[in-house]
C-alpha positions as CSV (number, residue, x, y, z in Angstrom):
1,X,-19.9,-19.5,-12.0
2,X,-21.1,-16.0,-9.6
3,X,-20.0,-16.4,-5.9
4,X,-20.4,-14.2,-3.7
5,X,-19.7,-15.3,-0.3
6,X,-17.0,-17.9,0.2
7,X,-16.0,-19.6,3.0
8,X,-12.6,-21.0,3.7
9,X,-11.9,-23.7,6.6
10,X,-8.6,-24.9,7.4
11,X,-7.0,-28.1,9.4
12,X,-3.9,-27.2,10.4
13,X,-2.7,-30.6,11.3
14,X,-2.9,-31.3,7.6
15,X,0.1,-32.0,5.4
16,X,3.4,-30.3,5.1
17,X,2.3,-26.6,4.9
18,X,0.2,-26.0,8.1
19,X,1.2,-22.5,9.0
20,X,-2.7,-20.7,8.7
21,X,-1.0,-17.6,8.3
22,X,1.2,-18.9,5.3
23,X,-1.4,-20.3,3.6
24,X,-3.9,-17.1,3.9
25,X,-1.3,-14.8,2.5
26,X,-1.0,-17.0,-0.6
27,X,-4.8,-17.1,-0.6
28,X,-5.1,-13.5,-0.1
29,X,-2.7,-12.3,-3.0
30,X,-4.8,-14.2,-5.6
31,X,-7.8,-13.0,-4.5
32,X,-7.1,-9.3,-4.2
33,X,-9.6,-8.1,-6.5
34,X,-11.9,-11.1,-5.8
35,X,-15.7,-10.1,-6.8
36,X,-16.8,-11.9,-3.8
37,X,-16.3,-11.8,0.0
38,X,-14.7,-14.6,2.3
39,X,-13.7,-15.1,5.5
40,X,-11.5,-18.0,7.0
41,X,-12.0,-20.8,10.1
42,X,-9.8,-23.4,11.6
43,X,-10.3,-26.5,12.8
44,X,-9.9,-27.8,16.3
45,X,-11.0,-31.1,16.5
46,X,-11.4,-34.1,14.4
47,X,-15.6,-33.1,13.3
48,X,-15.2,-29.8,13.5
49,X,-15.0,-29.1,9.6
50,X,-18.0,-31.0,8.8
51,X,-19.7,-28.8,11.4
52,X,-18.3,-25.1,10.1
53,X,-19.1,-26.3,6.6
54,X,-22.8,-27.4,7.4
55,X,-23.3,-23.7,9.4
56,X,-22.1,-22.0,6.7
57,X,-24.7,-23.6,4.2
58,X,-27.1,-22.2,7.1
59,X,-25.3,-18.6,6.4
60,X,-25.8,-18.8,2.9
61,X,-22.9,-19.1,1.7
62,X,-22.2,-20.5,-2.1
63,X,-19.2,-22.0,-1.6
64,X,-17.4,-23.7,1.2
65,X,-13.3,-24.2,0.5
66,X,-11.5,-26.8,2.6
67,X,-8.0,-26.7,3.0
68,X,-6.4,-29.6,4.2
69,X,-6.4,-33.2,2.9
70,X,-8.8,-35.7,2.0
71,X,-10.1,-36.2,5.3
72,X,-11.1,-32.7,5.6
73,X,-12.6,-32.4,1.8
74,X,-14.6,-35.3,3.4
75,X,-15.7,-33.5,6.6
76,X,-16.9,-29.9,4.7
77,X,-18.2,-32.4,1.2
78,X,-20.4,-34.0,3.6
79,X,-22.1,-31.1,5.1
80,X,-23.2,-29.8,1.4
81,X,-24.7,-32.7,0.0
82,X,-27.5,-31.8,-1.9
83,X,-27.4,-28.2,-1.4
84,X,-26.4,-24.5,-3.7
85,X,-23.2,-24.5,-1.6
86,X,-20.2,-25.9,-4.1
87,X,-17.9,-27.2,-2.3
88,X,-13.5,-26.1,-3.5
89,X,-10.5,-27.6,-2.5
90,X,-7.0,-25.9,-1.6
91,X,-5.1,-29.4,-1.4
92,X,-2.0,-29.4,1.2
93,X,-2.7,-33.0,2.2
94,X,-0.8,-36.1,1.8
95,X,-2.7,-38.4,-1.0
96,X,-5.0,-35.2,-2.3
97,X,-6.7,-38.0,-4.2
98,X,-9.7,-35.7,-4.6
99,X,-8.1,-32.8,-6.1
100,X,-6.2,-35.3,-8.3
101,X,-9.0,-37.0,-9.7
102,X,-10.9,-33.8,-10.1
103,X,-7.7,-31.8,-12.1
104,X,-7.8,-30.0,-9.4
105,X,-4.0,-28.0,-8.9
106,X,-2.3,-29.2,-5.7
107,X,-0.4,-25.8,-5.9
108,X,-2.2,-23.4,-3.5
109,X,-2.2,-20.5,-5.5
110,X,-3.5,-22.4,-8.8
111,X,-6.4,-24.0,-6.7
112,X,-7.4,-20.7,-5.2
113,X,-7.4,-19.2,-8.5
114,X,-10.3,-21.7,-9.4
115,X,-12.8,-19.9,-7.3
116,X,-12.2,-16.6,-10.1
117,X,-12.3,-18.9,-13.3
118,X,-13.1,-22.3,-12.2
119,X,-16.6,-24.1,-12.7
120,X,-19.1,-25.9,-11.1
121,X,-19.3,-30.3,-11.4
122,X,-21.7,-32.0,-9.9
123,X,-20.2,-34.8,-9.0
124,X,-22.0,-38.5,-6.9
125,X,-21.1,-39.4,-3.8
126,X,-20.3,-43.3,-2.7
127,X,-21.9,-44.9,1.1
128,X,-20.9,-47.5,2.8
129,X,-22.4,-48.1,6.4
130,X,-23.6,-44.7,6.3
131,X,-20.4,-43.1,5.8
132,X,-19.8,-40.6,2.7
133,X,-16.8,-41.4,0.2
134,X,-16.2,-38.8,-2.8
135,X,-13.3,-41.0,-4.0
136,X,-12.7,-44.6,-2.7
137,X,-13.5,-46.9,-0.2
138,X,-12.2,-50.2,0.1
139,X,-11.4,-53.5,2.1
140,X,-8.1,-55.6,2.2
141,X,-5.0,-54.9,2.1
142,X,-5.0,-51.3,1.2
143,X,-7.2,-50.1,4.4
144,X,-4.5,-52.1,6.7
145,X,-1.9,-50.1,5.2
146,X,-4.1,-46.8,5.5
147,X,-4.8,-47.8,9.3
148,X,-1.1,-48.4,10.0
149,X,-0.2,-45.1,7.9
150,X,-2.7,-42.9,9.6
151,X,-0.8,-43.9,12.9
152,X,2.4,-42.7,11.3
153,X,3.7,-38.7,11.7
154,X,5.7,-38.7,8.7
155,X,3.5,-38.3,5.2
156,X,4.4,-38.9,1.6
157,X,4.6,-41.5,-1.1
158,X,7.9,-43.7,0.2
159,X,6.8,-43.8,3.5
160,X,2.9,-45.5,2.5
161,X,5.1,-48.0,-0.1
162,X,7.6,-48.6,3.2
163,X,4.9,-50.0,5.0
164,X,3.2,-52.1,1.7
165,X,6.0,-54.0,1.2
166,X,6.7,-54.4,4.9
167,X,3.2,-55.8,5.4
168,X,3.0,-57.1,1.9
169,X,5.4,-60.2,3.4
170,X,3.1,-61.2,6.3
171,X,-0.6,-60.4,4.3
172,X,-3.0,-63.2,3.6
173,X,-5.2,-62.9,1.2
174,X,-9.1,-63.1,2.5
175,X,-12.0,-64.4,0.7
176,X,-14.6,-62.2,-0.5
177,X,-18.3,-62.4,-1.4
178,X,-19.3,-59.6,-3.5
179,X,-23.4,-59.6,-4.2
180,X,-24.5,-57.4,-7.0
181,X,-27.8,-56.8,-9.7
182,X,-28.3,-60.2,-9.2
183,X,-25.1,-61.9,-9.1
184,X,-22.4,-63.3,-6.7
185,X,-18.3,-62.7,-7.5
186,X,-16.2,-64.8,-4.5
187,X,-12.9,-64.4,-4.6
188,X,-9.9,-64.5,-2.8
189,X,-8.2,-61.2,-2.8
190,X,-5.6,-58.6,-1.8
191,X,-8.2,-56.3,-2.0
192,X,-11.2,-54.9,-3.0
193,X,-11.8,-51.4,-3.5
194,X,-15.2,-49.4,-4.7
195,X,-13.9,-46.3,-7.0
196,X,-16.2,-43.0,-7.5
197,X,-12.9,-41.1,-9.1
198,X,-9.7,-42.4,-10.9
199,X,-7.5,-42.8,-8.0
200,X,-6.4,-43.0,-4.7
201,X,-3.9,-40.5,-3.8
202,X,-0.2,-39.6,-4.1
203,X,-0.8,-40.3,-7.9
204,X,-1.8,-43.9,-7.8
205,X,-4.3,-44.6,-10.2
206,X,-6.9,-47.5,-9.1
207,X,-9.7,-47.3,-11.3
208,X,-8.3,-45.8,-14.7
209,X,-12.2,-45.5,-16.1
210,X,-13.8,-44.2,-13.4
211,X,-16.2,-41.2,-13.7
212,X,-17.4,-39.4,-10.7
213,X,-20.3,-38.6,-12.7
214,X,-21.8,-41.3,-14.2
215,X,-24.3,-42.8,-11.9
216,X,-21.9,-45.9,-11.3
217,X,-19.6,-47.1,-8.8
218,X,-16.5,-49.2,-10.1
219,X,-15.8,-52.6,-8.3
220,X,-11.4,-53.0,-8.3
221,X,-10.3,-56.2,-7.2
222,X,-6.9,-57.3,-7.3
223,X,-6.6,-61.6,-6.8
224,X,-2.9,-63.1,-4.8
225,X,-0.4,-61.4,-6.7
226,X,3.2,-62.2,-5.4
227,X,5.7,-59.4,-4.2
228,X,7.8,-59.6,-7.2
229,X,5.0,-58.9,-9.7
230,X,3.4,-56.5,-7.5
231,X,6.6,-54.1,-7.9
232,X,7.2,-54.9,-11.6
233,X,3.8,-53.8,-12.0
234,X,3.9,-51.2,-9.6
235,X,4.2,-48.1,-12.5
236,X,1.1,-49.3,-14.3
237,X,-0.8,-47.8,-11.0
238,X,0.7,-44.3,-12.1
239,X,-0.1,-44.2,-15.5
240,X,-3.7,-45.8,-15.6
241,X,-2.9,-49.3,-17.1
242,X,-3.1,-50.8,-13.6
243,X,-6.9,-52.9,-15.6
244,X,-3.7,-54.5,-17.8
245,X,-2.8,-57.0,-15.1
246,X,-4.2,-60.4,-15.0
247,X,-5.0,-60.3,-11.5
248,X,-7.3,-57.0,-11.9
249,X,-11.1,-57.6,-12.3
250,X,-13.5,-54.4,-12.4
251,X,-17.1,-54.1,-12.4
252,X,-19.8,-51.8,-12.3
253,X,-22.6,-51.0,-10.4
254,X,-24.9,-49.0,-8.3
255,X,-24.7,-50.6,-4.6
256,X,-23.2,-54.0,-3.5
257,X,-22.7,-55.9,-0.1
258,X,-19.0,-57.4,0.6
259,X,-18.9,-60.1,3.0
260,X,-15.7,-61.7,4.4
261,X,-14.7,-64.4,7.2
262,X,-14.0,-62.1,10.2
263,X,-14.2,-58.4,11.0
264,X,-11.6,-56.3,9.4
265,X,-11.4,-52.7,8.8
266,X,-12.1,-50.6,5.5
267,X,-11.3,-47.2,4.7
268,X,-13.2,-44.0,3.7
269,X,-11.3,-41.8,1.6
270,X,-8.4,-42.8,3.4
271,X,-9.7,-42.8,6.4
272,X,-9.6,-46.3,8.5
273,X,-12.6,-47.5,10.1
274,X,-13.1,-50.5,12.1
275,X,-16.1,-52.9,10.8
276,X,-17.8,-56.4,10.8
277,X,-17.9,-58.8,8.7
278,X,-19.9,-57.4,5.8
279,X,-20.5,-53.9,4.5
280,X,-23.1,-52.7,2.4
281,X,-22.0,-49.9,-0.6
282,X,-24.2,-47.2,-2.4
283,X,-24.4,-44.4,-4.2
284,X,-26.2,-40.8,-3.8
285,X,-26.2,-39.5,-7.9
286,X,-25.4,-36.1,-8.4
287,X,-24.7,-35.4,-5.3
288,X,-22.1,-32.5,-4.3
289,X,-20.7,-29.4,-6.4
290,X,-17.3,-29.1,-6.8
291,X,-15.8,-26.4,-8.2
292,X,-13.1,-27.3,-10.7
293,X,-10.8,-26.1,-13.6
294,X,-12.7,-24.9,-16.7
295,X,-11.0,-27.0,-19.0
296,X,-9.6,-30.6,-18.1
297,X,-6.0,-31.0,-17.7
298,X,-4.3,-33.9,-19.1
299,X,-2.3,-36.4,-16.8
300,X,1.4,-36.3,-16.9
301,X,2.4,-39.6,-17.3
302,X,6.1,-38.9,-17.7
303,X,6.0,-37.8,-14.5
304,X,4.3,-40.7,-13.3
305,X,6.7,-42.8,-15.0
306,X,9.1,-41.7,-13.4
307,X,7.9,-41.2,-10.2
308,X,6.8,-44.9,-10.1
309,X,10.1,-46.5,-11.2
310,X,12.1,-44.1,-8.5
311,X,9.5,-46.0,-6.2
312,X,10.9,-49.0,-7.3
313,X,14.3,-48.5,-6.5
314,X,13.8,-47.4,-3.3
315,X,11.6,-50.5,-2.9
316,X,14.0,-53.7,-4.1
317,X,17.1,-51.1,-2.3
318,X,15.8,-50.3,1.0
């Protein structure tokens, strides 16, 4: 990997560490002797990354680095679909789902050191009603938790799980028609969600088998699962045996339409978005360069563990 202009853009009202100056100097120390030349922008509106990162592929520059959360990876992905400009990640967001699924460090010295020793992926991209997803989309129960989380000003793991269980006691499961290659799945669900990488966010693992390069979208669906399984299960969605449940179904495939009964929203890499009744899902192959670690990193699923059953606790002892 040769770069030799990078750009770096910056939301500030991202995550915990939002100081730009903070987060430059860190840059800036790994960078020192950095055989390429780079320059920094912030953002000022919600938009406004998508639009610095597409006039920077105008500028020619090979990479474009967003710092910030998943929404922002989003914004600045978007822009270089299909173009020489790679597109890195300095993860100071909330559910970095992204940078997790891509073994991407969240520390932001490791991740800027990827841009001296890192490589390029080329990775696919997911649609659904137009809208670009790098890493899930999904209906149900987990976008009305993302819609009422987004709304929230504190971030972090307990805080998303505060508000699953609270709504978790009041959610009806809808029914939903899934049409794909020629067949028909209906099912009443707690959700359904279309996985391009492994996971979520915050650690939780969705779709263990997911590739971001394969061509393929997987289909997640969980069936009615009661409160009290849904927590005994909960640390099987931190260490990738969350397809181990009985009320799990996957499938694959390269587009599919999702109906339901009424409008509801769904959620584009986290993002909530109001919709109608049915949503159509694709898939652009090979899409977007990413730049990532040169060798893969394997998951640490002590930490999981024990992150999960601390979840638990706090959980059943509010």
């Amino acid at each position: 990997m040769e770069l030799k202009k990078v750009k770096f853009i910056h939301n500030p009202k991202s995550g915990l560490v939002r100081s730009p100056r903070v987060i430059r100097r860190a840059i800036e120390a790994v960078l020192e002797e950095a055989p390429f030349v780079y320059d920094f922008s912030e953002t000022e509106y919600r938009g406004h990354a998508h639009e610095l990162a597409r006039r920077a592929v105008e500028e020619g520059y090979d990479a474009v680095v967003a710092i910030g959360g998943d929404g922002t990876a989003n914004e600045v992905g978007s822009a270089l679909l299909y173009t020489d400009t790679a597109l890195g990640i300095i993860p100071v967001g909330s559910g970095n789902g992204l940078a997790r699924g891509l073994s991407i460090p969240i520390a932001i010295r490791r991740a800027a050191r990827l841009l001296l020793t890192g490589r390029i992926r080329t990775i696919d991209t997911g649609t659904i009603e137009e809208r670009n997803f790098f890493i899930v989309t999904g209906l149900g129960f987990d976008a009305l938790v993302g819609k009422l989380f987004d709304d929230r000003s504190l971030r972090g793991p307990l805080p998303y799980f505060y508000i699953g269980v609270r709504e978790f006691l009041f959610f009806r499961p809808e029914t939903f028609r899934l049409e794909f290659d020629g067949r028909t799945v209906e099912r009443s669900a707690l959700l359904v969600t279309v996985a391009n990488t492994t996971q979520w966010g915050l650690g939780v693992i969705i779709s263990p088998n997911a590739r971001p390069d394969d061509g393929l979208l997987d289909v997640c669906i969980i069936r009615n699962i009661t409160l009290l399984r849904a927590l005994f299960h909960l640390p099987k969605l931190f260490t990738g045996k969350i397809d181990k449940v009985r009320e799990y179904e996957r499938y694959q495939t390269t587009s599919l339409r999702i109906s339901r009964n009424k409008p509801g929203p769904f959620h584009v890499d986290g993002e909530p978005v109001d919709a109608g009744q049915s949503v159509q899902v694709g898939i652009k192959a090979q899409a977007l360069k990413v730049i990532v670690p040169s060798r893969k990193t394997r998951p640490l699923t002590v930490r999981a563990i024990s992150q999960a059953r601390r979840l638990q606790r706090a959980l059943l002892n509010p």
